[in-house]
C-alpha positions in Angstrom: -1.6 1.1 -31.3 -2.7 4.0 -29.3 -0.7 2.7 -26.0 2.6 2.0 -28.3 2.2 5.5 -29.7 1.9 7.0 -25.7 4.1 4.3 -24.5 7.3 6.0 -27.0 6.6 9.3 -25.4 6.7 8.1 -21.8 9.9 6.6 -19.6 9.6 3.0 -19.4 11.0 0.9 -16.5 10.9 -3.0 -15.3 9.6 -4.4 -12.3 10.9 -8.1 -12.5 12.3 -8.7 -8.7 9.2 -7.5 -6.6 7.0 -10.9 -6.7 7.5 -14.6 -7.1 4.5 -15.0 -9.7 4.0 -11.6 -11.8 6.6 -8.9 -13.6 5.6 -5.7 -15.1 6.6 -3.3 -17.2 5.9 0.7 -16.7 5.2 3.5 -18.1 5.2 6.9 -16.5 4.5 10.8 -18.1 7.5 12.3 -15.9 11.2 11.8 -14.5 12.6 14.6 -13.3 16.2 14.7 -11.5 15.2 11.4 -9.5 11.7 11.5 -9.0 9.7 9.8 -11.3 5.6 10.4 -11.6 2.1 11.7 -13.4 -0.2 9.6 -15.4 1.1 6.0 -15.8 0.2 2.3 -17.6 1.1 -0.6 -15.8 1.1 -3.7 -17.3 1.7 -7.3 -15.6 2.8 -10.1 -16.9 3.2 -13.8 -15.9 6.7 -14.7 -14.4 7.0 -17.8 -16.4 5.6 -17.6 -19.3 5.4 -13.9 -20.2 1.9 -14.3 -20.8 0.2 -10.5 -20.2 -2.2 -10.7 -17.5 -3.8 -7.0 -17.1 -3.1 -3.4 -17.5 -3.6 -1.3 -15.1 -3.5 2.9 -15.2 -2.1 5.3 -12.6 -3.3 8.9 -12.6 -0.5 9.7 -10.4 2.7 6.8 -10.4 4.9 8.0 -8.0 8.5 6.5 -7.3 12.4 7.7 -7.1 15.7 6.8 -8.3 18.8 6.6 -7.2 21.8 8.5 -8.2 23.1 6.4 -10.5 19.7 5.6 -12.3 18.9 7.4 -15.5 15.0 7.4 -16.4 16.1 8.5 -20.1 18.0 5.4 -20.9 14.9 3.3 -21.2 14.0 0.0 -20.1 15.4 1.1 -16.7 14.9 -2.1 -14.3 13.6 -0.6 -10.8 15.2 -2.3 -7.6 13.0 -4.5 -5.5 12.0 -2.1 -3.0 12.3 0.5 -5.3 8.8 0.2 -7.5 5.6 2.0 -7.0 4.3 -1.9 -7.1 3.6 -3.8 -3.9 2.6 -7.4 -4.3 1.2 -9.8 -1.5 -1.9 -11.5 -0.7 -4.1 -8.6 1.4 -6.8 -10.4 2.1 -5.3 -13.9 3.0 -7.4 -16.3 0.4 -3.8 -17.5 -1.5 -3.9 -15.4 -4.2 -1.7 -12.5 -4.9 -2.7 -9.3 -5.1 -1.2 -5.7 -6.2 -0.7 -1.8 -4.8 -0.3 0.3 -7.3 0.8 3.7 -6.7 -1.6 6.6 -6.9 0.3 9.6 -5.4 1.0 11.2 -1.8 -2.6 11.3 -0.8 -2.7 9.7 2.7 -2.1 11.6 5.8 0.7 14.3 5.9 1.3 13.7 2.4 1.9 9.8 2.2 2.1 7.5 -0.1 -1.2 6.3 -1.4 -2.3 3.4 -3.2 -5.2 1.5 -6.0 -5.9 -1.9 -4.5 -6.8 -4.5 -6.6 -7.4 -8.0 -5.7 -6.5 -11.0 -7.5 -9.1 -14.0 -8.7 -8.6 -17.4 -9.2 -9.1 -16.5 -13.6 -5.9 -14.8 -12.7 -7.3 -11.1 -13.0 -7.7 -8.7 -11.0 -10.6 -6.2 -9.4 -10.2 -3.0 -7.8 -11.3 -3.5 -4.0 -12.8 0.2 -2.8 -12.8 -0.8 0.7 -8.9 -1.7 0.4 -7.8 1.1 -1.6 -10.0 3.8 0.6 -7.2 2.1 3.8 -4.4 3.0 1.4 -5.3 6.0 0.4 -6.4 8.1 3.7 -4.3 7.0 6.4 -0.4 6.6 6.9 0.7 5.1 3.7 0.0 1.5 2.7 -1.6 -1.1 5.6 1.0 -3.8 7.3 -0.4 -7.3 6.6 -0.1 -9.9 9.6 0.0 -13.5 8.0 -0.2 -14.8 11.1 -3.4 -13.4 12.4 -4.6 -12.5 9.3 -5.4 -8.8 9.7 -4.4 -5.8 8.3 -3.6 -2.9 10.0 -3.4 1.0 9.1 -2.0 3.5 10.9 -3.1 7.3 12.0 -1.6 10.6 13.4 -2.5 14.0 14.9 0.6 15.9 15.7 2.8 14.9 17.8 0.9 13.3 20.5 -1.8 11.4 18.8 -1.1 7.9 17.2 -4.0 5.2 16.5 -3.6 1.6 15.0 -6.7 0.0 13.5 -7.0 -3.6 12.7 -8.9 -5.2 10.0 -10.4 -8.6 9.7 -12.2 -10.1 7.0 -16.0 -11.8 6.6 -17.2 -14.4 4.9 -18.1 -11.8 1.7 -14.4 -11.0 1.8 -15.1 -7.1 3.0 -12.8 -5.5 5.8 -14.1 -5.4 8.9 -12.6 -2.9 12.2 -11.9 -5.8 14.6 -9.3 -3.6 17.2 -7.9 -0.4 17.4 -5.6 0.9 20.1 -5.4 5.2 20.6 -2.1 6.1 22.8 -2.4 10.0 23.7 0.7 11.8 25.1 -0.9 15.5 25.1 -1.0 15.7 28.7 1.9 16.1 30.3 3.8 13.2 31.1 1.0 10.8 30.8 0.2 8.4 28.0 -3.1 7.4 27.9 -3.7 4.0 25.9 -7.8 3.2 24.6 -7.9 -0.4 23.3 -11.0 -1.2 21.8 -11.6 -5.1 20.9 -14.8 -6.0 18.4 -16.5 -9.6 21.0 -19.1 -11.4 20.0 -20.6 -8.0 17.9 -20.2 -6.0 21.0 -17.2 -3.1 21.4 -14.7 -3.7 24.8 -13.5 -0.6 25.9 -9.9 -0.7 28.2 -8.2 2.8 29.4 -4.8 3.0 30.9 -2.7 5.5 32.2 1.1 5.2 32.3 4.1 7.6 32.6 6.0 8.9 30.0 8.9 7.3 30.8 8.0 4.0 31.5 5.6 3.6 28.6 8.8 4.3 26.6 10.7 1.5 28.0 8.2 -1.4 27.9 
């Protein structure tokens, strides 16, 4: 009763086209012009069967509109790259998992995100290690399916860009397994550090390249 009562005073949107398996509905505190966010409940439901699977809460939903969306109409249905939901399987053992929005927190004021991993009962548990990777570098982590890795990305100015890749153990947890550093403060030159996790042990590689011909490889 309490969520219906908060739910009435809050703008209320669907998420139906951002996964294969799961839907949501959403309710957020504020929509202003077309920027929708503040305090939020999320709650999923199966795709098929409309059975509710979890709720989730947001202390800071963040997400826009478009021009021709209005938040006050209710039951607004969000585009598919549109919601403050991302779905995919983040740490590659078949099972779908969710981002949830959680504000601008990452570097330079971008988008951060709750991580929470998905279990064979079909629920799901916040991942710390996951959601720290969202939430303090450059937005949300790229999954590779192919390798299996996530990677998150950093920046210092204009000249500073770093790329970490994670792996994961046997307990499931991220580990650092490569990063690459390219520096373009001096100069002309770009210096790239690639450092590769073998056999427990950290290989170092510096190179030096132009400007110019970095930019064209």
């Amino acid at each position: 009763m309490l969520l219906f009562s908060n739910a009435q005073a809050q703008f209320k949107f669907l998420a139906n086209n951002s996964s294969a398996q799961y839907k949501a509905k959403i309710f957020v505190d504020k929509c202003e012009e077309n920027a929708c966010s503040g305090k939020a409940t999320v709650i999923i439901y199966d795709q098929l069967t409309d059975r509710e699977i979890d709720t989730f809460h947001s202390e800071n939903l963040v997400f826009s509109l478009n021009e021709t969306q209005n938040a006050k109409l209710g039951w607004l249905e969000l585009g598919k790259y549109q919601t403050p939901l991302i779905f995919g399987d983040f740490n590659f053992d078949g099972l779908e998992d969710i981002a949830i929005s959680n504000g601008n927190n990452g570097a330079y004021s971008s988008p951060s995100y709750d991580i929470y991993l998905s279990s064979k009962e079909h629920n799901f548990l916040k991942s710390g290690e996951l959601t720290k990777l969202a939430s303090e570098n450059l937005g949300m982590f790229d999954i590779d399916k192919k390798t299996k890795q996530i990677a998150t990305h950093q920046k210092d100015g204009c000249c500073f860009d770093k790329t970490i890749n994670y792996k994961f153990d046997a307990k499931n947890v991220p580990y650092e397994d490569s990063s690459v550093i390219e520096d373009s403060s001096i100069a002309d030159i770009v210096t790239v550090i690639t450092q590769k996790n073998v056999d427990g042990k950290v290989k170092r590689t510096v190179q030096k390249f132009k400007l110019k011909d970095y930019a064209n490889q």
